[in-house]
N, C-alpha and C positions, 0 to 999 in steps of 0.2 A: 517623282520616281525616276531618276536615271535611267536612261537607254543608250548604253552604246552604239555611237554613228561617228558618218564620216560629216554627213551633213555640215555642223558647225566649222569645218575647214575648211569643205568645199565654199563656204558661202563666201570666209577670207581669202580662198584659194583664185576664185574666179576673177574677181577685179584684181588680184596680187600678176596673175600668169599672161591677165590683158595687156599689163605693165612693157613688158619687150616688145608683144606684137606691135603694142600703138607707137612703137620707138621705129623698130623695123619697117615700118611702112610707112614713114616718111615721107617718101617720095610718091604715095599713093593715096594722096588724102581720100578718097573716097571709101576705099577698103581699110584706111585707118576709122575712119565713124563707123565701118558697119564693126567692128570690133567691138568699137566702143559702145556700141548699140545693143550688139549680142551678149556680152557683158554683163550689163544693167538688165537686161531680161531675163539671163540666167540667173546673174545673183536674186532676183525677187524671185524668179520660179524658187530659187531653191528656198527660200526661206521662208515663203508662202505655203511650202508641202510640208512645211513642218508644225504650222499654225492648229490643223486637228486636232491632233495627238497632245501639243502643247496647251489647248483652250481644257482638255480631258487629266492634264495634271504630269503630264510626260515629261523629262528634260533631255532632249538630245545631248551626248555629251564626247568630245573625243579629249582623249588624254594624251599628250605628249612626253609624257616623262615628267622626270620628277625636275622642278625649276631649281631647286633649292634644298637642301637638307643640313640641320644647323645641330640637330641634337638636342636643341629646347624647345621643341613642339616639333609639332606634326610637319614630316615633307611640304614643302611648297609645289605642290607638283604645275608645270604651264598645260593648263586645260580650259577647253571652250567647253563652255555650257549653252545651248540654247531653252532658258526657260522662259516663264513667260514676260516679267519686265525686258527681258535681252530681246523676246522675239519684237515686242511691241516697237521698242529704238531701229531695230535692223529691218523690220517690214517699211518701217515710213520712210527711213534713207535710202532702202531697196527702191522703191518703188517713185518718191522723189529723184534718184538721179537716173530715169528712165527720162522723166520729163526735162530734168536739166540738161541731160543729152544730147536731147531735139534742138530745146533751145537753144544750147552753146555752137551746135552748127551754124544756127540761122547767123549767131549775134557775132561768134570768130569770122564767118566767110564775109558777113555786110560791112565790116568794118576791115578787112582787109588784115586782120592782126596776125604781128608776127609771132612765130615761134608757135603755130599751134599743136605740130606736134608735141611739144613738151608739155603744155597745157592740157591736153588730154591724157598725158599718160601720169603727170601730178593728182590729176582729178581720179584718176586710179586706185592713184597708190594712196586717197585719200582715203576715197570707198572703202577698201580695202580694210585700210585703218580702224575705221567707225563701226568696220562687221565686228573687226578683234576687242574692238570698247564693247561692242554690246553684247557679246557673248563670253568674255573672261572670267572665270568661274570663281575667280579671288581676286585680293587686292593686288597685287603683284602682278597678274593676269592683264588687270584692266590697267595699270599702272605702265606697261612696256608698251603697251596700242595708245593708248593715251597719247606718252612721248612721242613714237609715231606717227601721229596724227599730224601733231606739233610740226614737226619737219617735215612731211612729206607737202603741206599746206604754204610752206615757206615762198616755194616757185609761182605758184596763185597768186599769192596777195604782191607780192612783187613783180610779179609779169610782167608790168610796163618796162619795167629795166630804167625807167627817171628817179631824180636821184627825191623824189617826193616817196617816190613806191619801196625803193630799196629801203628808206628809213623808217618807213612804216613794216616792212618787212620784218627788219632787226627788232624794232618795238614789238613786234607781235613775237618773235621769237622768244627775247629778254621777258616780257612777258609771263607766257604758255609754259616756259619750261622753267621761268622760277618758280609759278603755280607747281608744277610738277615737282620740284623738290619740296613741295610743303606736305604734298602727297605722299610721298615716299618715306619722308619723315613720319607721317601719321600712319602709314602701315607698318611702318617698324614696331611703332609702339602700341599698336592694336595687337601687334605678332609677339611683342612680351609681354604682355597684360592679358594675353588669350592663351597664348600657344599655337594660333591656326589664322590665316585672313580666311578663310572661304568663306563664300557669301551661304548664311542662312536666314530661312525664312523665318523672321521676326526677328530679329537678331544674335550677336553669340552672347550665347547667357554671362560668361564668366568677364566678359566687358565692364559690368559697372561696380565689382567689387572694390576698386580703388575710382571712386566718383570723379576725384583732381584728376587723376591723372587719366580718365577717361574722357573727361572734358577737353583735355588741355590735344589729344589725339584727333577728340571732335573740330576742334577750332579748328588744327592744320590740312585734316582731310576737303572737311567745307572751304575753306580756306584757297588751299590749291586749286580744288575744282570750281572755286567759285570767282576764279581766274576767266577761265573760259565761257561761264556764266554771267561774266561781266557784272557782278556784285560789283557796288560802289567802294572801296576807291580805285577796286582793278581793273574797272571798264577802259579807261581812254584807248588804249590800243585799237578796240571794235570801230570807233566812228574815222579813226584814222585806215583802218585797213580798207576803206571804201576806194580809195584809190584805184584796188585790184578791178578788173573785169565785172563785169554784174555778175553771171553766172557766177565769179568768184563766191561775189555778198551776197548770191544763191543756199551756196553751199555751206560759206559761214554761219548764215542768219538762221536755217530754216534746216539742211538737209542737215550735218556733222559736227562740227564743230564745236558752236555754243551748245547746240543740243547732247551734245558729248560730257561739254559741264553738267548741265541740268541732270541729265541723266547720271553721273557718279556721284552726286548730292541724294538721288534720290535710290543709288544703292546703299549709300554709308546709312539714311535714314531707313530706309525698309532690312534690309540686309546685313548690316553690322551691328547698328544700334538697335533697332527694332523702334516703332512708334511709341511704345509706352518707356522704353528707356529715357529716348529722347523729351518726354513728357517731366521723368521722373530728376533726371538730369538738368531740367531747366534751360537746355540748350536753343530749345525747340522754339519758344519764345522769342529768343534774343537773335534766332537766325532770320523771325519773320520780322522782327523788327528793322534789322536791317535792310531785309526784302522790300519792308513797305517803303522807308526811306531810300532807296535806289529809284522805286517804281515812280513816287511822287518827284522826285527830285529828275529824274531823265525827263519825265514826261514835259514838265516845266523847260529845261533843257532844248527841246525837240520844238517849241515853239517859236523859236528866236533861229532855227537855220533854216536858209533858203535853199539851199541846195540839197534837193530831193531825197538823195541817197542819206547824205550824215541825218536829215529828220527820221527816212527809217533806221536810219542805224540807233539813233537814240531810245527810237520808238522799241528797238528790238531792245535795247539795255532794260526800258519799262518790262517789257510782257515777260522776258523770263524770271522776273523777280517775283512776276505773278506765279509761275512753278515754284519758286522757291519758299515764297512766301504760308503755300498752301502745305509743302514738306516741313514748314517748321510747325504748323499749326497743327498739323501730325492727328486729326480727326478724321473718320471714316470719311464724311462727306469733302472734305477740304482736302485729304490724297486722292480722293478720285477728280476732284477739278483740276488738284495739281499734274496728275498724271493723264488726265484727258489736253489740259491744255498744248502738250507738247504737240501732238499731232495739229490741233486745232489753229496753235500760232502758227506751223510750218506751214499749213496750208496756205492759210492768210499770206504771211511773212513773202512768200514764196511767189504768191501772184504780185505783191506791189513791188516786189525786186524787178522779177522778168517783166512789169508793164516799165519802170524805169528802166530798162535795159534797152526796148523795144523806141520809146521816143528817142533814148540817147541815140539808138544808129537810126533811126528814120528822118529825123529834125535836128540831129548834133544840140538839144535844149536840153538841159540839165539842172537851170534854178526857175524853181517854182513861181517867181514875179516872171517869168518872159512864156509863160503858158497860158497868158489867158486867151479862151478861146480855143484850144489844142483840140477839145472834144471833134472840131470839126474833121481835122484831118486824123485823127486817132481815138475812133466813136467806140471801136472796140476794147479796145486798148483801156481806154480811159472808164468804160463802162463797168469792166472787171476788176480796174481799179477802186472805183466807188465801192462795188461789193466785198472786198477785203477789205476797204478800209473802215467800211461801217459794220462789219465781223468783230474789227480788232477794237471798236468802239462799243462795241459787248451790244450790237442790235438783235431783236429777236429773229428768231428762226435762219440765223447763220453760227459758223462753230463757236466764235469768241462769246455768245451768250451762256451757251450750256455750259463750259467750262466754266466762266466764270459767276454762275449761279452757283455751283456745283462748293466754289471757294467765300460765298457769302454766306450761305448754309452751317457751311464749315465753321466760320469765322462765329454769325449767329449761335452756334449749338454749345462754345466752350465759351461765353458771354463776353466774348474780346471785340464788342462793339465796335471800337477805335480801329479794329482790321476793317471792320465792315465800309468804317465810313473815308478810309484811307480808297478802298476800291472802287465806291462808287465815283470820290474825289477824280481818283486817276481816269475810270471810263471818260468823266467830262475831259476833260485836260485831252484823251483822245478825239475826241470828238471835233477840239480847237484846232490843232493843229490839221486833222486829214479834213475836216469839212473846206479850206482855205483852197486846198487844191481842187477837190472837186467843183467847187462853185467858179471858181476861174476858167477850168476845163468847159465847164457846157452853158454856165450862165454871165460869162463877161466877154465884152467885142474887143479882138485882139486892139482895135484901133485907138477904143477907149478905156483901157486897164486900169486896175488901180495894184500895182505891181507892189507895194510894200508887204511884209512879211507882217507878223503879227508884232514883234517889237524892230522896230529898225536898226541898223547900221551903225555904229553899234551898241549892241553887242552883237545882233542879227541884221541879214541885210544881205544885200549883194556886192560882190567884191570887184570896186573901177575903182577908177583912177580917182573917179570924182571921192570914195573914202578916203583919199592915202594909199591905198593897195595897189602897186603893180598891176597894170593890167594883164599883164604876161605873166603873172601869179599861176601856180600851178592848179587846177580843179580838180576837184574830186570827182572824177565822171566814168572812171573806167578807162576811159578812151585817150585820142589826143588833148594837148592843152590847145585851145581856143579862146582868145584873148580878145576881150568885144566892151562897146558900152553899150548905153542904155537910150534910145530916142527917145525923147518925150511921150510917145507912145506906147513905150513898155517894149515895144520890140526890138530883139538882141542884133547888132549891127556890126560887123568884125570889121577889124580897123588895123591890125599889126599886119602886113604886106611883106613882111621881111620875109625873109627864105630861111626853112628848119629840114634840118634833116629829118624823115618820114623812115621808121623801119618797114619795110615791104616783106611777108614771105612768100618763097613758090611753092609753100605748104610739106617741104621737104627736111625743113629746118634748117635750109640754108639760107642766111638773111642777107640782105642787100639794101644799099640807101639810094634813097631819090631824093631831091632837094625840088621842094615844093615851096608854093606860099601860102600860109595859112589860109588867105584868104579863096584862093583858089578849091582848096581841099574843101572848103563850109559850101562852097558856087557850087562845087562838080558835084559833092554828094548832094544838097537841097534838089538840085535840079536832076538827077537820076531816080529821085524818091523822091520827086514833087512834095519834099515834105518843108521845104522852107519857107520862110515867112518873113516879108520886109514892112516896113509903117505903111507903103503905098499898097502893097495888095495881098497883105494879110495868108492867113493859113488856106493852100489847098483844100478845099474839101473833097473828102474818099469816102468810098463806103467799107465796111467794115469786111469785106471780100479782099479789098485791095491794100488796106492801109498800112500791110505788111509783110512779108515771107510767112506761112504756116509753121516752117521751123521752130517759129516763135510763136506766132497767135495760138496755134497748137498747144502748147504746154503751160499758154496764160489762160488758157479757157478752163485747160483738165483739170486746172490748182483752183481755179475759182470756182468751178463745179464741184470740186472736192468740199471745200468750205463751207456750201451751200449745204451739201449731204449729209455732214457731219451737225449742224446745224436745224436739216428737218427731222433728218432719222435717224438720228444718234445709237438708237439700240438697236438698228441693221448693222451697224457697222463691226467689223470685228475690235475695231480700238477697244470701243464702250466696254465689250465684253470682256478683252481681255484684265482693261485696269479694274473689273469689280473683280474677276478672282484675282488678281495680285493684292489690292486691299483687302479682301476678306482673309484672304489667308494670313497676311501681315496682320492682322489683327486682333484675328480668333488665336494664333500662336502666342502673343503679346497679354491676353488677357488667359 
């Protein structure tokens, strides 16, 4: 039932108008975060008060005008809906960049990065974005935020300003916005095949009267969105944009972005097509098929990189195939695993970013062979880390099992075995790669390591000199390049002396260079954050009080608590509730 409000506007209005402030204040970085703070707790207030009414059947809605008027269908009008698949996407990214907030403090001021005001007001203008995807009341709607997204995200992932970032930047652009013309193409022709994009509940009936040519609409929508969803062959971009800031791979992996994907896959299957279309069309099949084949094939993938980030990045290409997978299987039980898992992954996703994020400025260590033993000086860190990562390995009583019980169920009920046994396949193959880490972290002495990755060097491995590789090869860490080998020990040893320009800011966004030496910048910060670690005297040990700023231990705890809850008490949570009435009603409309 529509309800006229301002609500849905305000919710893109909020992070939209923090935009100038966090510009203007510049030169105030303190009262630029509390902006940015105030922000993210308003945009969740606002989208949390509208959670009641919307669990009761409600849909906040404000209308802008008409978008478009063609004379062969219905006005296009640009209107936000908040209903309830919209509120479920905009409560988790609300309520997620509360946390990434915090963290992005901690992890911009420890590392001294420049440009942050601009990084906070992209991170904005991202927010912003991902309210107008999750509330766009048609295709056209979610089709201009979408775009947006797309470019307002640009300055993130390229942040560093190295000519590693910038290329990765343009790739993620080339990209997100060809995905988006395959979108726009497939609204077009949902818009002459219907007369109307608007999203309804079960689909629009008059969609499957020409099958070809309904199909051929469904490819390009899943298609485009399944750009940002990172469906196999359109993933590369994702492991490359790791370059950007963690918080960046925060917000990719877990808060907006990819979830931006997933989430317009799983409006064209609830909302356009409806689940028994998709059934009756055949589509539905052939989309989990691909699903399972990304899922197994990343995970595989994810084994062979040492470098922490691109393994979860790979790991993120698996899990959201597991949403997509359950949208093609299009069964009661298999859309609710599909639509639980979003919150589920992000929680997860989200704690093993910001613990990456956290060692990277503590210890400047970023591949997985030069951690053995880390637990000691990052007990906390690393302990929150285990529990996401045996989440995302579908262990019991944390989020990743429910959900993905939820998608075996699924899988079991329409006798498509071969899904079943694709998922349990992938759970192990998780299990390979994150167990590597943990077991290094708390049960190996940094002195006596056995630093190899699961396959070596190559095709996986770590990148010296002793491969072939530059050792001044650029990383994917977020941060500076740091150019080091390997002691026999396992412990990372920097070795390039040479002087690099260092961007410094005075938080005003006026940047300035200093000309340091690599080696000095790895000395000054290990020994400020007692977090370094040489062959002779091994990792610091801290206790879990100390091992980091709260900026940061703060929001790796509340994401890992999160996982946990979702995990014991799934039907407190409001998620659970809301995706059974989205599926029920998607399906009782359908039949």
């Amino acid at each position: 039932m529509p309800v006229d409000s301002i609500l849905p506007l305000l919710a893109v209005a909020i992070p939209a108008i923090a935009i100038p402030l966090i510009l203007a204040l510049g030169r105030r970085p303190n009262v630029r975060e509390g902006v940015t703070l105030t922000a993210a707790f308003a945009t969740f207030a606002t989208v949390a008060s509208m959670v009641p009414d919307v669990l009761d059947g409600a849909a906040y809605e404000t209308d802008l005008g008409t978008f478009l008027s063609t004379g062969l269908g219905d006005p296009i009008g640009f209107t936000l809906q908040a209903d309830r698949l919209g509120v479920l996407f905009a409560l988790l990214a609300s309520f997620l960049w509360i946390a990434t907030s915090f963290y992005s403090i901690g992890y911009m001021r420890g590392l001294d990065e420049h440009d942050q005001t601009r990084f906070f007001a992209a991170f904005a203008a991202s927010i912003a974005s991902a309210m107008g995807v999750a509330f766009g009341a048609n295709l056209v709607t979610l089709f201009v935020f979408y775009e947006v997204l797309s470019i307002a995200t640009y300055p993130l992932v390229a942040h560093d300003e190295s000519e590693e970032a910038i290329w990765a930047g343009r790739k993620y652009l080339l990209y997100t916005l060809g995905g988006g013309v395959a979108v726009l193409a497939g609204t077009v022709m949902v818009y002459a095949l219907t007369g109307t994009t608007t999203f309804q509940a079960g689909g629009i009936a008059a969609l499957t009267e020409d099958p070809m040519m309904a199909r051929v609409a469904f490819a390009l929508l899943v298609g485009g969105f399944g750009v940002k969803a990172a469906l196999m062959p359109f993933h590369s971009w994702l492991p490359d944009a790791m370059v950007a800031p963690t918080p960046v791979s925060a917000l990719l992996h877990a808060v907006a972005v990819v979830k931006s994907g997933v989430f317009g896959i799983a409006r064209v299957v609830l909302e356009v097509y409806g689940p028994g279309a998709i059934q009756d069309l055949g589509v539905g099949i052939a989309l989990a098929t691909v699903a399972a084949i990304t899922l197994v094939t990343a995970s595989i993938i994810a084994l062979k990189q040492d470098n922490l980030k691109r393994r979860l990045a790979y790991s993120t290409v698996s899990q959201l195939s597991y949403i997509v997978l359950g949208l093609g299987l299009a069964s009661p039980a298999a859309l609710v695993g599909a639509l639980l898992h979003i919150p589920a992954h992000a929680f997860m996703k989200i704690t093993l970013f910001f613990c990456a994020g956290a060692i990277h400025v503590e210890t400047h260590t970023d591949d997985i062979s030069d951690m053995a033993g880390i637990g000691k000086r990052m007990p906390l860190t690393m302990s929150a880390f285990a529990v996401a990562a045996a989440g995302m390995a579908g262990m019991p009583l944390l989020a990743g099992f429910v959900s993905k019980w939820y998608l075996l169920v699924g899988a079991v009920e329409l006798d498509l075995a071969i899904f079943a046994v694709v998922l349990l396949v992938s759970g192990v193959l998780n299990v390979a790669y994150y167990w590597p880490i943990v077991y290094q972290a708390f049960f190996e002495d940094e002195h006596h390591p056995d630093p190899k990755p699961l396959l070596e060097f190559p095709p996986g491995g770590l990148t010296s000199s002793e491969t072939g590789v530059e050792a001044s090869a650029a990383r994917t860490n977020g941060g500076r390049h740091l150019a080091a080998t390997v002691e026999p020990t396992g412990a990372a040893v920097d070795t390039d002396a040479d002087e690099s320009a260092s961007v410094q800011s005075d938080g005003a966004g006026h940047d300035h260079e200093e000309s340091v030496a690599d080696t000095d910048v790895a000395d000054d910060h290990a020994s400020s954050h007692g977090g370094g670690h040489t062959a002779d005297s091994g990792w610091e040990r801290r206790s879990w009080r100390t091992e980091s700023t709260w900026f940061m231990l703060g929001p790796i705890v509340l994401a890992a608590v999160g996982a946990v809850v979702l995990g014991l008490v799934p039907g407190h949570v409001v998620f659970l509730e809301l995706i059974e009435h989205i599926v029920d009603v998607a399906t009782e409309v359908t039949h």
